[in-house]
OpenMM code with the backbone's topology and positions (N, CA, C; nanometers):
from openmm import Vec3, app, unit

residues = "UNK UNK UNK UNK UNK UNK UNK UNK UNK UNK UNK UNK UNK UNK UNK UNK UNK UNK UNK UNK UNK UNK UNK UNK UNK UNK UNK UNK UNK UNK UNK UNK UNK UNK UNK UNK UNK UNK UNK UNK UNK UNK UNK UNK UNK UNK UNK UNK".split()
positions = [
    Vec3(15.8140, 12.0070, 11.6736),
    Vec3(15.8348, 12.0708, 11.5458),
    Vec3(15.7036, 12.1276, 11.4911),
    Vec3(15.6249, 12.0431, 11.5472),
    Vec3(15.4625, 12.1061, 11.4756),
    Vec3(15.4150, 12.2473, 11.5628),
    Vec3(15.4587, 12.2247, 11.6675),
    Vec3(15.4215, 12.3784, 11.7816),
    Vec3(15.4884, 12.4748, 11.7256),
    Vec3(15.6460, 12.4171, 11.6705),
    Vec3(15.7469, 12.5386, 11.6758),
    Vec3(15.6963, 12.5886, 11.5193),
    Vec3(15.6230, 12.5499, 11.4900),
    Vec3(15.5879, 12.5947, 11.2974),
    Vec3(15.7246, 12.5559, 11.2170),
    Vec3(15.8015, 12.4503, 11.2607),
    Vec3(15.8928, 12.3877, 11.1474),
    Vec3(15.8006, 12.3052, 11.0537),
    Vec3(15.6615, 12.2544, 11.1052),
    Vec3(15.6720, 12.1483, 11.0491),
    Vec3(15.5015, 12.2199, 11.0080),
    Vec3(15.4542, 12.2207, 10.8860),
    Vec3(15.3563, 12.3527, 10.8641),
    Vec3(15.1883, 12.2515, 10.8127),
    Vec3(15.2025, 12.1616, 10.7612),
    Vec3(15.1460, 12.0647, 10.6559),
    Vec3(15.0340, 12.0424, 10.8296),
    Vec3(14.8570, 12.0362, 10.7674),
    Vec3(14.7848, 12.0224, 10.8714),
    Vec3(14.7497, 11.8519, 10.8120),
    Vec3(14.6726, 11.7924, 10.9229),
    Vec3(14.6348, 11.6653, 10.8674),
    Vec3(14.6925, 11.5165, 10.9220),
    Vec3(14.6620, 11.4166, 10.9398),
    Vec3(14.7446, 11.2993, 10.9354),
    Vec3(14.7845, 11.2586, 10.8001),
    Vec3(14.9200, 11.2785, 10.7971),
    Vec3(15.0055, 11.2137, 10.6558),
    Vec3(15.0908, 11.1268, 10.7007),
    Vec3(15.1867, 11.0061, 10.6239),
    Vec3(15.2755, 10.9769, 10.6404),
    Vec3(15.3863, 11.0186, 10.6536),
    Vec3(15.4907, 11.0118, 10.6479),
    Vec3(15.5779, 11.0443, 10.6546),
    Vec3(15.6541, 11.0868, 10.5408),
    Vec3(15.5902, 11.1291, 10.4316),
    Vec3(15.6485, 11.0675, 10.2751),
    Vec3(15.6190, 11.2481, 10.2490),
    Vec3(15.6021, 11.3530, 10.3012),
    Vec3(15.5867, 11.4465, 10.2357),
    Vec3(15.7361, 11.5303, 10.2791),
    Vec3(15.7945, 11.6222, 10.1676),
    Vec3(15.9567, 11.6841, 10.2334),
    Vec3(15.8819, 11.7615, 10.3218),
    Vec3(15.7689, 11.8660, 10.3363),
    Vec3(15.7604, 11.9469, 10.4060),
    Vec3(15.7245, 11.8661, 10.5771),
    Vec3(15.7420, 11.7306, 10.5602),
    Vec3(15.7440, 11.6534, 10.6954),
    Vec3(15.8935, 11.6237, 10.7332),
    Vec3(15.9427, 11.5708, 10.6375),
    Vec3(16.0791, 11.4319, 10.6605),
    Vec3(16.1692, 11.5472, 10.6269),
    Vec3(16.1707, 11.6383, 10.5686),
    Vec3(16.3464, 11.7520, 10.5829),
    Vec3(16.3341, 11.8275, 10.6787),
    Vec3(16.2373, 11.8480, 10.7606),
    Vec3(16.2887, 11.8985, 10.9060),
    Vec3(16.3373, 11.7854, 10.9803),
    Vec3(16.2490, 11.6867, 11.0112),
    Vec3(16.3076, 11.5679, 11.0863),
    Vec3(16.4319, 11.5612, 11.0480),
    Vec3(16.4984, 11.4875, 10.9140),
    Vec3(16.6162, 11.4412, 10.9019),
    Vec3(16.7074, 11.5643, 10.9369),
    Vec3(16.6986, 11.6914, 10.8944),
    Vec3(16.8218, 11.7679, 10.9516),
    Vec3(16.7794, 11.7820, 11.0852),
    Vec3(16.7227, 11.7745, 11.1590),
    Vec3(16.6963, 11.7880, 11.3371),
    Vec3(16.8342, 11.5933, 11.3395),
    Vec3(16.7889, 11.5262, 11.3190),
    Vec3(16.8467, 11.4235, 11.2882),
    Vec3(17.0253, 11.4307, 11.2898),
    Vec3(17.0586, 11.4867, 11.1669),
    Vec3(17.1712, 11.5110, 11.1209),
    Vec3(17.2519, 11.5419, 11.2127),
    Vec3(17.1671, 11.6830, 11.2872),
    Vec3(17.2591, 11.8299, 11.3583),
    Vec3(17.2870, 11.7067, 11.5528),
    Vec3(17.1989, 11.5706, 11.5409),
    Vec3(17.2039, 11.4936, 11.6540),
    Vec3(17.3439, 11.3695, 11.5774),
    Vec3(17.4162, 11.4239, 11.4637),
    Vec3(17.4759, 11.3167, 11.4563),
    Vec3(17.4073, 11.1589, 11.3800),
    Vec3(17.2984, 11.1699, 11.3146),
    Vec3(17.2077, 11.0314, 11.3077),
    Vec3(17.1662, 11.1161, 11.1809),
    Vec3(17.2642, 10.9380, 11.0636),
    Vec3(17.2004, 11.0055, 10.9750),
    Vec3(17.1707, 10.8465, 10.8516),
    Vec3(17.1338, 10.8593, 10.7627),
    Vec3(17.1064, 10.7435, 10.6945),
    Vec3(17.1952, 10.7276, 10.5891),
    Vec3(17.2698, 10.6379, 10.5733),
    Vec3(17.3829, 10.5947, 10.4549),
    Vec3(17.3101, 10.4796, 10.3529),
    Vec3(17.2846, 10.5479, 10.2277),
    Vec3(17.1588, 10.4532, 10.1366),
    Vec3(17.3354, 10.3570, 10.0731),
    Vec3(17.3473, 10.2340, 10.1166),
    Vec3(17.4036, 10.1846, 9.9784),
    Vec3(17.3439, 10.0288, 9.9058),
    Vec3(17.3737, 10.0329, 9.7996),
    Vec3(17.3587, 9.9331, 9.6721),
    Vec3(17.4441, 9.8532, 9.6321),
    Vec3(17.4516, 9.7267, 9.6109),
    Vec3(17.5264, 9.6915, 9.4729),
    Vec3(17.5841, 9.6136, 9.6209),
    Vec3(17.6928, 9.5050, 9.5449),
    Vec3(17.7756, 9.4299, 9.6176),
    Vec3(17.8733, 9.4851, 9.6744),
    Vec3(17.9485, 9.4526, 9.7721),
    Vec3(18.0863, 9.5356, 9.8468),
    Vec3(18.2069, 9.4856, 9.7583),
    Vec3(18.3114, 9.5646, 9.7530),
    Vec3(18.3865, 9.5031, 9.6441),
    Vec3(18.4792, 9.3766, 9.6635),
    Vec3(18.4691, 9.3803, 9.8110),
    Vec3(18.5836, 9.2562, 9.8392),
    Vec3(18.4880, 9.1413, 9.7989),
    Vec3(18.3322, 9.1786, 9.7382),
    Vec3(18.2694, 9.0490, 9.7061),
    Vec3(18.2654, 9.0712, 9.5204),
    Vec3(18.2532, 9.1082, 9.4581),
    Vec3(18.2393, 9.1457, 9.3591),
    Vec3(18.3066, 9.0422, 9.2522),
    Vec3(18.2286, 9.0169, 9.1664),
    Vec3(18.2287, 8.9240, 9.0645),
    Vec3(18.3653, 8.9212, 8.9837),
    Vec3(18.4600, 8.8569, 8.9475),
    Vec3(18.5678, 8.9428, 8.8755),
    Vec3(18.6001, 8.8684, 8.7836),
] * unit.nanometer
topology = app.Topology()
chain = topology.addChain("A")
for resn in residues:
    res = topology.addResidue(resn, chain)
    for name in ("N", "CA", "C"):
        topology.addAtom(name, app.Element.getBySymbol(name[0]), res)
């Protein structure tokens, strides 16, 4: 991605900049692999 000029940012950075991590994740995506953020309890557990 860095040869092909997707990925433009010079330097060692982490991983924490978009102009790094939104090419990766849609290269990612378009492979099927993707990240599901969830929170909070599942409901069959849930306080009632």
């Amino acid at each position: 991605m860095i040869l092909g000029g997707q990925i433009v940012e010079k330097g060692v950075f982490r991983p924490v900049l978009p102009g790094i991590y939104n090419p990766i994740l849609d290269a990612l995506e378009k492979l099927d692999i993707r990240m599901v953020e969830e929170y909070g309890l599942p409901l069959t557990e849930s306080i009632g």
